[in-house]
C-alpha positions in Angstrom: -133.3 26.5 12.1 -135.7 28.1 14.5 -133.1 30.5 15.2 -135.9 33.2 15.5 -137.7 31.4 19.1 -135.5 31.9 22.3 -136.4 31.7 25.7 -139.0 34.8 27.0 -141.1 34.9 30.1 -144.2 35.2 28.3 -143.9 32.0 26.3 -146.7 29.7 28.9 -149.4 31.7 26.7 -147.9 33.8 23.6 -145.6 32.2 21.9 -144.4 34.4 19.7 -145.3 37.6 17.8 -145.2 38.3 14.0 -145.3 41.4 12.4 -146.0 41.7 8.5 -146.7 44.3 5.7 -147.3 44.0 2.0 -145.5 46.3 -0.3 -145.9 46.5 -4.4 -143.8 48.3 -6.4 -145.7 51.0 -8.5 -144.1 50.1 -12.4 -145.2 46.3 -12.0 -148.3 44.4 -12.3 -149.3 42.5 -9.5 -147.7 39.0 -8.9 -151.2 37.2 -10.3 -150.7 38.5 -13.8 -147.1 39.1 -13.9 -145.0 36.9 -16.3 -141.6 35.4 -15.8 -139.8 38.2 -17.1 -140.8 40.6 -15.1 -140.8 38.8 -11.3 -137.3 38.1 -12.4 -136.4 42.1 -13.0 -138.1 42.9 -10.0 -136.4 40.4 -7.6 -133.3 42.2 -9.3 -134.4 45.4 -7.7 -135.3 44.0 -4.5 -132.2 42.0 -4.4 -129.8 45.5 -5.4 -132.0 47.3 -2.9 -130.5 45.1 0.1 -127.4 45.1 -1.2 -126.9 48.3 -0.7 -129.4 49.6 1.8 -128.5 45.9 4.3 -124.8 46.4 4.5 -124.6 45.4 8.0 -126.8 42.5 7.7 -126.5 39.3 6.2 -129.5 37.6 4.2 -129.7 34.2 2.4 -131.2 34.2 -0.5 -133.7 31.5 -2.0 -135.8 30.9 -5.2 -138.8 29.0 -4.5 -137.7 26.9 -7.7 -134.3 26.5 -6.8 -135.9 24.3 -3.5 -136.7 20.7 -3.4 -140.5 20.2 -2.2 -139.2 19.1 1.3 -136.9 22.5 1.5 -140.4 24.2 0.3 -142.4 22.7 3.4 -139.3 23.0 5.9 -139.6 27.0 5.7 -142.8 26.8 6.0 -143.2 24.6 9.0 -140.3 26.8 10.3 -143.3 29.7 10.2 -139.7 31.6 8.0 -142.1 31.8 4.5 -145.7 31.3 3.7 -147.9 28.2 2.4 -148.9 30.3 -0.8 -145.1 31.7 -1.5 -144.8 28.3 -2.4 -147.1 27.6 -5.0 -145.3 30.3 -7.0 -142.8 27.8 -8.1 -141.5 30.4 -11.3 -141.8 33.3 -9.8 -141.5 33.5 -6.3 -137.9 34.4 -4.0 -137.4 35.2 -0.6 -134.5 36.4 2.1 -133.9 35.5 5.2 -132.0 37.7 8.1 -129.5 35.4 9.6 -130.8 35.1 12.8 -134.1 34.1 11.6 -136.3 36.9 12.8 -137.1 38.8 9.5 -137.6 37.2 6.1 -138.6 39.4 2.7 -141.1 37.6 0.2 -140.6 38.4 -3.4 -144.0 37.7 -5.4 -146.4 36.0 -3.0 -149.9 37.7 -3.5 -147.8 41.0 -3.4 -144.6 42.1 -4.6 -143.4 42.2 -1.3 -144.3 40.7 2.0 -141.6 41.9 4.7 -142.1 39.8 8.1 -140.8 39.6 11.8 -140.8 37.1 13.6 -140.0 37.6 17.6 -140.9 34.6 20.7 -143.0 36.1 23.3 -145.2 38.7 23.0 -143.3 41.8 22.0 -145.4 44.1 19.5 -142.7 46.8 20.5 -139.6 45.5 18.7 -141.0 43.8 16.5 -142.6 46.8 14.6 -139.5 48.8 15.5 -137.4 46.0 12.7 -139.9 45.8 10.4 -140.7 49.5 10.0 -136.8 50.2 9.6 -136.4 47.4 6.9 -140.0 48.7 5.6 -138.3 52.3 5.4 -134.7 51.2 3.7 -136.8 49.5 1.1 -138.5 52.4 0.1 -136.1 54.7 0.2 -135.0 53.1 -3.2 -138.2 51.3 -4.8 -141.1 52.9 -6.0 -143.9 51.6 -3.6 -147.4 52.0 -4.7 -149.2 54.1 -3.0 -152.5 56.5 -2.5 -152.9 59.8 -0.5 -156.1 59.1 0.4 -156.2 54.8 0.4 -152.5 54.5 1.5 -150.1 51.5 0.4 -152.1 49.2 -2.6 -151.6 45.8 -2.6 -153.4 42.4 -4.6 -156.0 41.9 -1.8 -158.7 45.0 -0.5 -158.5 43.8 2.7 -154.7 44.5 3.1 -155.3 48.1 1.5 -154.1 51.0 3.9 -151.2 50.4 5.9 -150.8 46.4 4.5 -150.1 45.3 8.1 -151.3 42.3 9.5 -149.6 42.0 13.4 -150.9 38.7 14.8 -149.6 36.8 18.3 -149.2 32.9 18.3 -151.3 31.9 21.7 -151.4 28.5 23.2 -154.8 27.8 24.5 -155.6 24.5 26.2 -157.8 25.3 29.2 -160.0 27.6 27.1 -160.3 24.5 24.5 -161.3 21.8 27.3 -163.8 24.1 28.9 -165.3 25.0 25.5 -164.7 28.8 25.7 -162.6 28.9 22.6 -165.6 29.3 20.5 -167.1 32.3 22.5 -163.6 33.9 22.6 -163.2 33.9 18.7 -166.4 34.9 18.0 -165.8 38.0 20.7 -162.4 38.7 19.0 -164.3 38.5 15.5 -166.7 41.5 16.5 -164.4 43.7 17.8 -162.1 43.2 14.4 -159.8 40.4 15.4 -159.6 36.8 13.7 -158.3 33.9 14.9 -156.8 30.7 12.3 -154.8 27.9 13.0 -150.9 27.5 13.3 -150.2 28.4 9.8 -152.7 31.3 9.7 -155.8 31.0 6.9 -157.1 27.6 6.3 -155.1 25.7 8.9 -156.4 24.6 12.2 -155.4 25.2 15.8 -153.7 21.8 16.1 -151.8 21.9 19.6 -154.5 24.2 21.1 -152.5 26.7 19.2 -154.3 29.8 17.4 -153.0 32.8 15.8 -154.7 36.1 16.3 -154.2 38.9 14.1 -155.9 41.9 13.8 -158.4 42.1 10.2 -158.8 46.3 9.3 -155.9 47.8 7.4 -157.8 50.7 6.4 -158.3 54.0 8.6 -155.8 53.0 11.4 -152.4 53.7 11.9 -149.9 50.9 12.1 -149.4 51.9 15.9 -153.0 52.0 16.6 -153.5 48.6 14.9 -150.6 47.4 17.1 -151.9 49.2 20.5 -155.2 47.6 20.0 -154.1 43.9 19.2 -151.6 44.1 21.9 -154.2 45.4 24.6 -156.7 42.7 23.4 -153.9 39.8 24.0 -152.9 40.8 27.0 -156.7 40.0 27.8 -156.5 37.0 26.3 -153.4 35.5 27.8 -154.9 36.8 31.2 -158.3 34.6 30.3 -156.2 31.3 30.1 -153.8 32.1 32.7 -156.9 32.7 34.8 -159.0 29.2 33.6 -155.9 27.4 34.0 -155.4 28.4 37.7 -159.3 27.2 37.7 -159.0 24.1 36.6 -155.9 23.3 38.5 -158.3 24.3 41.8 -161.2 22.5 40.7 -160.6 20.0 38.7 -156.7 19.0 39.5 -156.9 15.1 39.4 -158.6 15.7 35.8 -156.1 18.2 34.5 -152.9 15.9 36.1 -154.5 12.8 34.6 -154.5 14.5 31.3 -151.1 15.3 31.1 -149.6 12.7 33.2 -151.3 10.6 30.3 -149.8 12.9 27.3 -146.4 12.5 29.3 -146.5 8.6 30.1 -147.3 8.3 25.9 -144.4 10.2 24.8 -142.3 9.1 26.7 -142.8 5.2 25.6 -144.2 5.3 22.5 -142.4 4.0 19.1 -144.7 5.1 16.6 -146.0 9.0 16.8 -148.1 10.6 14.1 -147.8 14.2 14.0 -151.6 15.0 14.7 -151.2 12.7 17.9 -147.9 14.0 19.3 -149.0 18.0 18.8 -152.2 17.0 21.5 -149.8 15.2 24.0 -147.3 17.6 23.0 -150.0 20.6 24.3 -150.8 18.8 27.5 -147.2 18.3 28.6 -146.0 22.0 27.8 -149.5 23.0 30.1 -148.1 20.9 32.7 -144.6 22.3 32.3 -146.4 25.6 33.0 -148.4 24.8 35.9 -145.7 22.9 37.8 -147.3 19.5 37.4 -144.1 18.1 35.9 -140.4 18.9 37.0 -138.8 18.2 34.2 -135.7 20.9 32.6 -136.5 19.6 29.3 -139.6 20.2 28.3 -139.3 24.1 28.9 -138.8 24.0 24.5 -142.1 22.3 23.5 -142.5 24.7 21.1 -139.7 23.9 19.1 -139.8 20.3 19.5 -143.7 20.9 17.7 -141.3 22.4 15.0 -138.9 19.7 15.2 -141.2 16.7 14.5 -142.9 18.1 11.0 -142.6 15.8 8.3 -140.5 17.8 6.2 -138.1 18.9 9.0 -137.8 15.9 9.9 -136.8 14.2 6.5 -134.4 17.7 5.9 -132.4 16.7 9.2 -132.3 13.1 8.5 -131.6 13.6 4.2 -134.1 10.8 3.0 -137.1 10.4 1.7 -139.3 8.4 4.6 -142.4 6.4 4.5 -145.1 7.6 6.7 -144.7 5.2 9.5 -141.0 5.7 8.8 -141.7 9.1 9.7 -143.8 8.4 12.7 -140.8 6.2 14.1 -138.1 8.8 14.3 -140.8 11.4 15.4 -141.5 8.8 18.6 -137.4 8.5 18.7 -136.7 12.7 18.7 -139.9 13.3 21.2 -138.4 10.5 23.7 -135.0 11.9 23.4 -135.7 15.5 23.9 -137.9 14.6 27.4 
């Protein structure tokens, strides 16, 4: 898994880049009032649609009730589906590109819910794959839309071009100055919101945020994009900046911290997963700032993903305890360092 997240020189702040748009089809009620029946016709469509329109691409198909809860949460900590695609146990699909980096949900709050996912910060290419996959849907299902509103979908605040772009930063030294507050409420007024690692209603465990653009209406998707991107690029430049502060100022403090985070990891037999995403933070800032010389550490990221607790009992085929849990998570973290 986590075929999607590769190596790219822009991975010390952005981590990685999704691009998303919602898409209903015009002959169906939405997904909220739809009955059994009918989610199953229209994943027939969907699924005939990219049978003939995906030729050259393999996707692996999966029906959210076909999934054990554990296969459920692994996708999800994976970043591949969404929390609320599933809690649609009867009616709810999705497909998967092979190499991870776009995945099409059938019947989350829309009919359709085609995302890319890229590593670094890369606007460009990730629009480029989801616009073409957007276009080779339509070109066979009847997508509603409005001349003067533009796509419709479940939610208003998705109405216009459905897209929601949003970058996945990694923001430790504006979190121990106490800047993180003033920067999301600055991103707030000028459009932007900022959640947690999962998007809405999680929080920014690791120091990590997402940040994703909130108007869908009276933009274009490329002047949506151009905007979010330029905004980033200020915000990755902000930490790069207060990191290069800190290091000046206060470098006993900020090696302490890490060499701590480090020194814990390293020996410790029991790791909950709250726990290990802070130490977890502080090493890959060290990594970045050349405090620690260590090869391994350059895929923190991953190992975050690695460590969930339904990843974890995927790879290992049981059903753990929590401290079980917490054991093997201490046993993959020492290994990987």
């Amino acid at each position: 898994m986590t075929r999607w997240l590769e190596e790219s020189t822009e991975q010390d702040v952005a981590i990685s880049t999704r691009v998303r748009v919602a898409r209903n089809l015009k002959n169906y009620v939405f997904p909220l009032y739809m009955n059994v029946e009918d989610s199953d016709e229209l994943t027939n469509d969907v699924l005939q649609t990219v049978k003939e329109e995906f030729e050259e691409t393999n996707y692996r198909f999966y029906r959210i009730s076909d999934l054990s809860r554990k296969e459920r949460l692994m996708f999800v900590e994976e970043h591949l589906i969404s929390p609320s695609l599933t809690e649609k146990i009867g009616k709810s699909s999705f497909l998967v590109r092979d190499d991870e980096k776009a995945t099409i949900m059938i019947n989350e709050e829309d009919h359709l819910r085609i995302q890319i996912l890229l590593p670094g910060l890369n606007f460009e290419d990730a629009w480029t794959l989801c616009s073409e996959i957007d276009d080779k849907l339509e070109s066979k299902l009847n997508f509603a839309y409005d001349a003067e509103l533009g796509y419709l979908t479940a939610c208003p605040t998705n109405v216009g071009t459905g897209l929601r772009a949003s970058v996945m930063v990694h923001l430790p030294c504006l979190t121990m100055t106490g800047n993180i507050n003033a920067l999301i409420e600055a991103l707030r007024k000028v459009g932007l919101t900022v959640r947690g690692m999962y998007g809405e209603g999680t929080k920014g465990l690791g120091n990590l945020y997402q940040i994703s653009n909130q108007i869908t209406l009276g933009d274009t998707e490329e002047e949506i994009i151009n905007k979010l991107n330029r905004l980033i690029h200020q915000v990755v430049s902000k930490e790069r900046k207060t990191r290069e502060y800190l290091k000046e100022k206060k470098g006993i403090n900020l090696e302490d911290a890490v060499y701590r985070s480090y020194g814990i990891l390293k020996n410790s037999r029991l790791m909950t997963s709250k726990e290990a995403m802070k130490h977890l933070s502080n090493v890959k800032l060290g990594y970045d700032l050349e405090l620690i010389e260590n090869p391994k550490v350059t895929d923190i990221f991953k190992l975050m993903v690695d460590i969930k607790p339904a990843t974890i009992q995927m790879n290992t085929n049981k059903d753990l305890s929590n401290e079980e849990r917490d054991k093997i998570r201490a046993e993959i973290i020492r290994e990987r360092l």
